[in-house]
N, C-alpha and C positions, 0 to 999 in steps of 0.2 A: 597663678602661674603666668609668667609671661609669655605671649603669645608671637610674639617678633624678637629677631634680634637685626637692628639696623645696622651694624657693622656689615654680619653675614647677607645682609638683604641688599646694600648697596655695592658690596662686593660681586651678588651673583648676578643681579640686573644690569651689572657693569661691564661683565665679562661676558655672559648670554647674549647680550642687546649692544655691540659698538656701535660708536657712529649714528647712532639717532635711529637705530632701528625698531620699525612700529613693533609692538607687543599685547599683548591681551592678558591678563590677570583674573583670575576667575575664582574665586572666595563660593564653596560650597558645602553645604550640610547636608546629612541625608535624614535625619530626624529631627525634627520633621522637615522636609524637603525643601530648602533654601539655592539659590544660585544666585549673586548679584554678580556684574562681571564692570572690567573696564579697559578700558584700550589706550596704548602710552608710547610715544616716545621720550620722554624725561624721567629721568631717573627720580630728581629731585621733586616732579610734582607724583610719583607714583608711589615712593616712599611716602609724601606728608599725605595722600588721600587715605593710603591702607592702615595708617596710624590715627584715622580719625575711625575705624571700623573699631567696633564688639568683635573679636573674632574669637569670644571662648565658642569651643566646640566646633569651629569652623577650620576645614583645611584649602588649605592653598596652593595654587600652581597656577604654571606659567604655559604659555602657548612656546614652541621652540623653532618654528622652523619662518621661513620670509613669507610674510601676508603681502596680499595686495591693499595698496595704501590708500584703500577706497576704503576699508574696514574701518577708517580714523576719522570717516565721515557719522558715525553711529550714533545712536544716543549717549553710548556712553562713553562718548570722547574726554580723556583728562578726567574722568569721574566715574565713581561705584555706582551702576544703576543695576535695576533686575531688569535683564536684558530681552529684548525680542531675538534676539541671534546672538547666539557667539559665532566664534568664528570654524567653519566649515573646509572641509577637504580642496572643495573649492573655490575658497577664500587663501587658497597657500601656493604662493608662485614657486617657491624651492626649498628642497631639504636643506638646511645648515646642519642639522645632526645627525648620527647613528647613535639611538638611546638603548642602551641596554642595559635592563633592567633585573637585578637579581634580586628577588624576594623570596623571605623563608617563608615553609610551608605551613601553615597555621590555620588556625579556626577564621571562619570571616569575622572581618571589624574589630579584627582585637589587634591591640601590636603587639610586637617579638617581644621574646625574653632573649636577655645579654647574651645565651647562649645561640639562642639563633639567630641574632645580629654576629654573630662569631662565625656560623658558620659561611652566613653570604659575604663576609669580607675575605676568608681562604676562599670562596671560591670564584672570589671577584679577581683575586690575587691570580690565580689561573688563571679565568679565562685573557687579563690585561698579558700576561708572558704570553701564553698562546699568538692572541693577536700580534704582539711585538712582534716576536719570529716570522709572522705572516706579514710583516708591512707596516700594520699600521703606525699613524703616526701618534702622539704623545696624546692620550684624553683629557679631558676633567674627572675628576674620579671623586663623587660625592657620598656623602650618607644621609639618605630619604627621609631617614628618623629610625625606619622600621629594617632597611635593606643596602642594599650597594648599588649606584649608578654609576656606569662609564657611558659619557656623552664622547663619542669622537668625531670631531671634525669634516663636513663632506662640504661638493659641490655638486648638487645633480638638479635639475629640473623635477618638477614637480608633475611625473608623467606611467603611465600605467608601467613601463618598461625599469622605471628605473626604484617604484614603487614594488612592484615582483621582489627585484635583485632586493631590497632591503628587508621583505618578508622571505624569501631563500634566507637571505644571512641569518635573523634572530631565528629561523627555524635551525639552520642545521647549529647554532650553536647553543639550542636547548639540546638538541639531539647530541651534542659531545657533550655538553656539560653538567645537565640538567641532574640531579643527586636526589633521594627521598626526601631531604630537608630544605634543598634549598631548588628556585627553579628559575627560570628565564622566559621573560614573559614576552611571546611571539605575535604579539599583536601591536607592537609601538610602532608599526610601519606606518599607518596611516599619517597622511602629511599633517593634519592639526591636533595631531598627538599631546594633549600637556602632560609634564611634568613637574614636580613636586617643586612648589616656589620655597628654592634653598633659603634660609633666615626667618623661617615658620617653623611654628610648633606642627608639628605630626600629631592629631588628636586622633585616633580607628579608637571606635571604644573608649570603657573608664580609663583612665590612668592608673593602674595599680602599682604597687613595688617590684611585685615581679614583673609587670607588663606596660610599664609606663612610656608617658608622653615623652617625643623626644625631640630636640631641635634638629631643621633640617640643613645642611651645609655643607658647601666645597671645601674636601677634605684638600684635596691639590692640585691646581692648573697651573700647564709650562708655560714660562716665559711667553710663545710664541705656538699661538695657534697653527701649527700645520695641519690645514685637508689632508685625510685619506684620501688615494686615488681609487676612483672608481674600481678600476683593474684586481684593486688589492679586497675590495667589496665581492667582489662576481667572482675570487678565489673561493671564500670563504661559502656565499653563497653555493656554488661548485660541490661541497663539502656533502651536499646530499646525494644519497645514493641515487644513481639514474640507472631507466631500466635498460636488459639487455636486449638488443635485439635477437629477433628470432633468426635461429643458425643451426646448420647441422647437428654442432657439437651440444647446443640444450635440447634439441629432440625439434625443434623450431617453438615451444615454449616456455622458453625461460619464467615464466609467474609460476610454474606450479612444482620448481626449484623446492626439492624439501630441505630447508638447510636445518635444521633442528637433525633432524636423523643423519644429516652430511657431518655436522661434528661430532654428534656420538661416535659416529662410524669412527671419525680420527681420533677419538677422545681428547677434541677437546671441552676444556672445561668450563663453563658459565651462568651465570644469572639471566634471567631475562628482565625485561623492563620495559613498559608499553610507553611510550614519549611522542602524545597528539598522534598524526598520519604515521607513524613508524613503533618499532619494535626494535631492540636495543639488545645486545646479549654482551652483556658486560663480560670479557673472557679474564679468565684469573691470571694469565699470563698470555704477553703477546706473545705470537708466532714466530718469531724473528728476533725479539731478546726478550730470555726467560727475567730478567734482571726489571722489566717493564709490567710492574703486577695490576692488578684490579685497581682504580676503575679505568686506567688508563688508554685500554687497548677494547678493541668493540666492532664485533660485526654487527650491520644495523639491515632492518631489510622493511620497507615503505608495503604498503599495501597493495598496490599495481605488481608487487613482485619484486623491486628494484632492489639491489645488494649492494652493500658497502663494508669496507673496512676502514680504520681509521686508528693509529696509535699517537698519540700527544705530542712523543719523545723525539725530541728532533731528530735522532739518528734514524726513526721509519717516517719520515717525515713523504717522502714519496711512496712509501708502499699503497698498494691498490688491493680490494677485494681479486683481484686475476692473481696476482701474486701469492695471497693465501692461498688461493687452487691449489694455482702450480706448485704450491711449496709441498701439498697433500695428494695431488694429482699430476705430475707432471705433463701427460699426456692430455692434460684436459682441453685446450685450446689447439689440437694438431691441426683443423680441417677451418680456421680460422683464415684471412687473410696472410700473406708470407711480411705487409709490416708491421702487423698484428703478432704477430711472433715473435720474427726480431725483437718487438720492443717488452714484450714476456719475458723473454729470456733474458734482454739487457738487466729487466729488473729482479730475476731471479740468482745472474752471473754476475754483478754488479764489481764483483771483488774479484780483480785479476788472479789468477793459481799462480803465485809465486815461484810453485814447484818446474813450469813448464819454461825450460828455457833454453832453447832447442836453437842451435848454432849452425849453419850452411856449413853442408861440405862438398868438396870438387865430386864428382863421379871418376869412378875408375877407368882406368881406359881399355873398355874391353867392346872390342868390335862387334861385340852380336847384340849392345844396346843402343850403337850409336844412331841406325837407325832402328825403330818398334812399333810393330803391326800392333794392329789393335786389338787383340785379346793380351799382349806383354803387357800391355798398357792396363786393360781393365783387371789384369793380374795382381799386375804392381800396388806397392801399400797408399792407400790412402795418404794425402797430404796433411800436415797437419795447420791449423790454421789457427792463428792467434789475432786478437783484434784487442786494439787500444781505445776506449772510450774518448768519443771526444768533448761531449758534453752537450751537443748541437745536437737537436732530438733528428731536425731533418737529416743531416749527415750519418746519426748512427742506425736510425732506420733505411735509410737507401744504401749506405755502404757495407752498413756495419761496424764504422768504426777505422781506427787506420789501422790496417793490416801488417802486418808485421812482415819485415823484408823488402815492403813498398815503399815508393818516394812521391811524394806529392811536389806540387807545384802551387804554391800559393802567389796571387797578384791582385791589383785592385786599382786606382790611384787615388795621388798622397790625398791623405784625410783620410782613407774610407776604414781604417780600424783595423788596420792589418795585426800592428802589435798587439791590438786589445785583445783580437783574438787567439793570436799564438798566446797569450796568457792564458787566455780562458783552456786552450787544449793542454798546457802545460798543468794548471791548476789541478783539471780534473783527472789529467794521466795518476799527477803523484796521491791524487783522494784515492785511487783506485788503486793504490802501489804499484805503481811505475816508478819505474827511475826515468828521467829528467837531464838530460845536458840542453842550454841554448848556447848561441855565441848572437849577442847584438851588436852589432859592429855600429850603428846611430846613436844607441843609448849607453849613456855611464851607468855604472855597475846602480848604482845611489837614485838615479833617476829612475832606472830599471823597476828598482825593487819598490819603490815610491807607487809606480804604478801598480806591483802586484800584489803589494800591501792592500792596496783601497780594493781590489779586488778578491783576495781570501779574505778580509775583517769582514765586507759585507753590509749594508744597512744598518745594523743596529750598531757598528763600531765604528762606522766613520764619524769626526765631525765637521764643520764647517769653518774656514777661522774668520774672526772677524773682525778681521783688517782688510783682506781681499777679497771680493767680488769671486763667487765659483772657486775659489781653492781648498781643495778636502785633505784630510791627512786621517792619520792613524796614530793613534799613541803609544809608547815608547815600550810599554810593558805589553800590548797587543802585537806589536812587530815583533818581540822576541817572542812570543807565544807560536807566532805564524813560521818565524823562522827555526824556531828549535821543532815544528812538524814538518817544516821542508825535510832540514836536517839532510845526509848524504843524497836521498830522493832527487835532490833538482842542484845541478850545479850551474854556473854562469862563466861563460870565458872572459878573464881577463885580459881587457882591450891592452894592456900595459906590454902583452907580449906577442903584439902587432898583428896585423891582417892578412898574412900573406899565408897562403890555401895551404901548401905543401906541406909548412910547417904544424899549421891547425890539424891537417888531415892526420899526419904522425899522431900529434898529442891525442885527437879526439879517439882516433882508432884503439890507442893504447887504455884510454879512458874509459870508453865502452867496455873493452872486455875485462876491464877491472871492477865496474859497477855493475855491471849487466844491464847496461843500458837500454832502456825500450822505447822510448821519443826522442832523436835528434831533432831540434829546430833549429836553423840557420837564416838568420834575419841581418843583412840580404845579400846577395849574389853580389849588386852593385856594391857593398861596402867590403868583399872579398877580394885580394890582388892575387889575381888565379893567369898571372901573365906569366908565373913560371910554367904554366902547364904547356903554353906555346905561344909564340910571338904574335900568334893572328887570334883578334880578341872570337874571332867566330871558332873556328879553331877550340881552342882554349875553351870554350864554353860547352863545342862538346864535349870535351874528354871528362871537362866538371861535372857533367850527367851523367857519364857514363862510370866517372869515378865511386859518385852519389848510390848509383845503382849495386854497381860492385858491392861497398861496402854494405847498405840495407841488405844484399841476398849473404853475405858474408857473416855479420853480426846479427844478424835479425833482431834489428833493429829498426822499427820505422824514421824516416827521416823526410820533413818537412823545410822547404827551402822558398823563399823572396824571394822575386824578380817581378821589377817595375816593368808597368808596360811603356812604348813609345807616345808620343801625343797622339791620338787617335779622332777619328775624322768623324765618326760615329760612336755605334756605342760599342762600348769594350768586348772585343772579344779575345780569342785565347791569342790567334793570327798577331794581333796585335803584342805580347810581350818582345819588350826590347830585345834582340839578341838575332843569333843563330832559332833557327826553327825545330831544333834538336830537343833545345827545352821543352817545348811544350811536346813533341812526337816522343821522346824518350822515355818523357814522365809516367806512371801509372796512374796518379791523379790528377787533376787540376780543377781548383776551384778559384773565382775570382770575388771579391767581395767589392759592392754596391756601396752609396748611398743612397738613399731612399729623396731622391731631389727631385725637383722640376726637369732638368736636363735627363735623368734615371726613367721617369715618367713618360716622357715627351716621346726619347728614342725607342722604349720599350714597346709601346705603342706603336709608333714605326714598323719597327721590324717584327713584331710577333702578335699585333691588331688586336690588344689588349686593350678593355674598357674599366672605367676605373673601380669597378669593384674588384679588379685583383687582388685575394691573397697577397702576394709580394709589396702591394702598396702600403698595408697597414702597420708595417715595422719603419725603425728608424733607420735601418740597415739590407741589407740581402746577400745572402751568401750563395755564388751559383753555383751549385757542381756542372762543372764544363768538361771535364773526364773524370771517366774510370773504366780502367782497363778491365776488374775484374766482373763485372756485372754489369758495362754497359750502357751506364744510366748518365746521361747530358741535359745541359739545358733544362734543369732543375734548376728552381728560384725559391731561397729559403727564408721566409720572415723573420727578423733579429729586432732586440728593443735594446737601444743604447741606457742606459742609466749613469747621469752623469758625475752621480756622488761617486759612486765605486766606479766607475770604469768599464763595468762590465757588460757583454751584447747578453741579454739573457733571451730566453725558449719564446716567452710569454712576459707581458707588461710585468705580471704577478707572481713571477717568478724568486723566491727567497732560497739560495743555497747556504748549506750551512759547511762547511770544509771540516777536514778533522782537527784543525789544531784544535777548536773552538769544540769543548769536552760539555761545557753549559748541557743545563737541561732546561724546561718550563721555566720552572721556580727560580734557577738562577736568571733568570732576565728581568727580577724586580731589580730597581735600582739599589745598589750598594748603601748603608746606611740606614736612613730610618725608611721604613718602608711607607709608599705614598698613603698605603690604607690605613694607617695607623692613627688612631685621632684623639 
């Protein structure tokens, strides 16, 4: 049999090893015990040495990650010797990979039968969608002989911290993936890791017909190696369950949580499954869509105590172990912190009640209310209070979200993502069913939707074109996708039937109570000709707030409105917006949004003796809440990460939304056509 195939061989060392990068080749037997090794950078004298080797019975692989180029001083430089050293954890200056490795379960020393080569390729096919939806970027995706490799692309230093983060990763994605036949093997973190030299035979044992030798080889590598970013690593790693702290509400010890008799009690239904430090209870149905069966959905719970939930399906794609509580306990979290709750409840309330759409009306005129002691008052019915998602975790944990009948004040200067972000609160309203009016008075209708395109398709849908330098788009059957889910939800005013307030004011009024309008945005004040409201522009500006106001307590409707600030001497504050001082006093909200710069840095510091480990400096952005009338809260600095594919300010670096036009599950994220695992 042959034991090489040089096509596959100078294909993998080709691709594994650019640009002349050192490598180590290591040819080992385990009966009787052989290891000769050698260390290369040329392809061409690594291929003609390994072709001078006997390798019946001999398996092979490759060192993967960047040596220190001291290691090519060896003996067996350019040539197969039996070695005094190979090379060592700390002979490896940095990860180039994340190797994960799916191998079926099987007797030692023997290799797979076709069918359990069948099994680690569906489940190689998962875990590669999974990651898709999570970030990463396009892998190598091989076949070992015996199993399935996905190699994905990193940049990290070769250091205890970032050594962790890649043992969290290959653990928690045994922990999701991991099946009685096939497993995931959690120890490829160390940095001189080798793997299976792709264009060699696979010898584990005799070669039989059911169990035979198999060549090993790149099934398929993209065009263009992108890195994973670290961010999109430390998600994934994240994915294991961590423990609770001690609180009121578990008795102050949370480890001795009996969750086994917790879901009896709800009856729910499952398997369990021991997976290394953790325990696995594969439920037969998620909690949250019965339509999401086994093995999909899984509470996991570590040995310190720690709980997790975790469903595949993009649509529970943020559900949390709190969430199953709440889903079976509502009250379970009361004695919790109040933004500890808020954000419970976001994730339990998530779906606005369509049914609630509760309209301002005058009070009657009756003189024994106009004024009200206070027991009328503690009499009187509760208010009822409605909030819009906006997508920004810090804004819907301190606010709540935008209030419905309130008028915010948005400002910033130019550059700082003002648009990006009324997208982003636009986007998330209508995910949550909201209706949706903007008016852009800067942007054409086309240019508009350009940008809100790249931001509902998302990461996996944009692409790059490659003619220009940073220009991203969306394709033509994804636009209609995202558009026929806008559908009546989000409409856009028609700049063709001009800018003058009065007349907007009629149409949008008549508009809203036609839609049931729940987000007004008006981007911006300055593109507004609000000079019929009165000759004097200060004038005229209040009665535009005052108008703004009217209409949000009227329609109950929240309503989001631009206004530039003046050139400012320092750093931004509210004082500062251009205009009458009515704006920002009128408003119920105002937030002003940052760049994350040198000048942003400088003055912050200045004025509030900030050292640079701030929170607020680690984003590309900052969103400040600088009012709120209903709760108070000022002088809040929110960390934003710009992503300049989509356009979008997301929570966290590692942030992947997925909106609803976009129906896909797992499985639908292999690529269209022949699948990459197929060989």
């Amino acid at each position: 049999m042959i034991e090489i195939n040089e096509r596959e061989l100078r294909k993998a060392l080709t691709i594994l090893n650019p640009d002349g990068k050192l490598f180590e080749i290591r040819v080992m037997k385990k009966q009787p015990k052989q290891t000769i090794s050698g260390y290369f950078r040329d392809v061409d004298t690594a291929v003609a040495e390994l072709k001078k080797l006997s390798l019946q019975g001999f398996n092979c692989y490759l060192t993967l990650n960047l040596l220190n180029d001291a290691c090519y001083s060896r003996m067996q430089r350019d040539h197969f010797r039996v070695p005094e050293n190979t090379t060592s954890d700390q002979d490896v200056i940095a990860y180039d990979w994340l190797f994960v490795d799916l191998d079926p379960v099987r007797v030692a020393e023997v290799s797979s039968t076709d069918e359990e080569l069948e099994a680690a390729k569906q489940l190689g096919r998962k875990v590669y969608a999974y990651l898709k939806t999570k970030g990463f970027s396009e892998p190598i995706i091989s076949m070992s002989g015996n199993g399935i490799h996905l190699l994905y692309r990193i940049k990290l230093k070769n250091n205890q911290e970032n050594r962790d983060i890649l043992e969290r990763c290959l653990k928690a994605l045994s922990l999701l993936f991991n099946t009685d036949a096939v497993k995931i093997d959690t120890v490829n973190a160390n940095p001189a890791r080798i793997c299976k030299l792709y264009g060699t035979l696979a010898q584990k044992g005799y070669g039989t017909e059911e169990r035979p030798h198999r060549m090993a080889y790149i099934i398929s590598a993209p065009a263009e190696l992108l890195p994973t970013s670290k961010e999109y690593l430390e998600d994934i790693a994240d994915q294991l369950p961590k423990p609770e702290k001690p609180q009121a509400y578990n008795q102050y010890m949370p480890a001795q949580f009996d969750i086994r008799s917790w879901m009896d009690t709800h009856g729910i239904r499952y398997k369990e499954k021991g997976v290394g430090d953790y325990t696995k209870f594969v439920l037969d149905e998620c909690p949250f869509d019965p339509s999401h069966k086994a093995p999909d959905s899984m509470i996991t719970i570590g040995r310190s105590g720690a709980i997790g939930f975790r469903c595949l399906h993009n649509s529970c794609h943020d559900r949390t172990w709190r969430d199953v509580r709440i889903k079976y306990e509502p009250d379970a979290y009361d004695h919790t912190a109040d933004d500890e709750r808020i954000q419970a409840g976001w994730n339990q309330h998530k779906l606005y009640n369509r049914q609630k759409n509760i309209r301002y009306e005058e009070p009657e005129d009756d003189n024994g209310l106009v004024f009200q002691t206070a027991l009328q008052i503690l009499e009187s019915p509760e208010e009822t209070e409605d909030f819009i998602r906006s997508g920004i975790d810090g804004i819907d944990n301190r606010l709540r979200g935008f209030k419905k009948g309130f008028v915010t004040l948005l400002s910033g200067l130019r550059g700082g993502s003002k648009s990006t972000l009324l997208e982003v609160f636009g986007l998330n309203a209508v995910d949550d069913g909201n209706n949706v009016i903007v008016y852009s008075g800067e942007l054409t209708a086309k240019n508009f939707m350009r940008w809100m395109n790249l931001q509902a398709a998302g990461k996996n849908y944009v692409k790059r074109s490659p003619k220009w330098a940073n220009y991203y788009y969306v394709d033509g059957n994804v636009q209609r996708k995202i558009a026929e889910w806008l559908g009546p939800h989000f409409l856009l005013y028609n700049n063709d039937y001009g800018n003058d307030y009065r007349q907007l004011r009629e149409r949008l009024e008549r508009q809203i109570e036609e839609q049931k309008t729940d987000l007004v945005i008006l981007d911006n004040l300055m593109a507004l000709n609000i000079s019929g409201l009165d000759p004097d522009k200060y004038v005229a500006q209040t009665r535009f707030i005052n108008d703004l106001q009217r209409m949000a307590k009227r329609t109950m409707a929240h309503i989001i409105f631009v206004a530039h600030p003046r050139k400012a001497q320092g750093f931004l504050r509210l004082d500062d917006i251009s205009g009458t001082a009515d704006l920002a006093n009128m408003t119920d909200n105002a937030l002003i949004v940052h760049r994350n710069n040198a000048d942003f840095q400088r003055l912050t510091k200045q004025m509030f003796g900030w050292d640079d480990t701030h929170e607020a400096y680690t984003g590309t952005n900052v969103i400040e809440i600088a009012k709120d009338r209903d709760m108070g809260t000022q002088d809040v600095f929110i960390p934003l990460w710009y992503e300049p594919e989509t356009k979008r300010l997301k929570n966290s670096p590692a942030e992947m939304i997925q909106y609803g036009w976009d129906d896909s599950d797992i499985w639908d994220n292999v690529p269209p056509g022949k699948s990459p695992f197929e060989v």
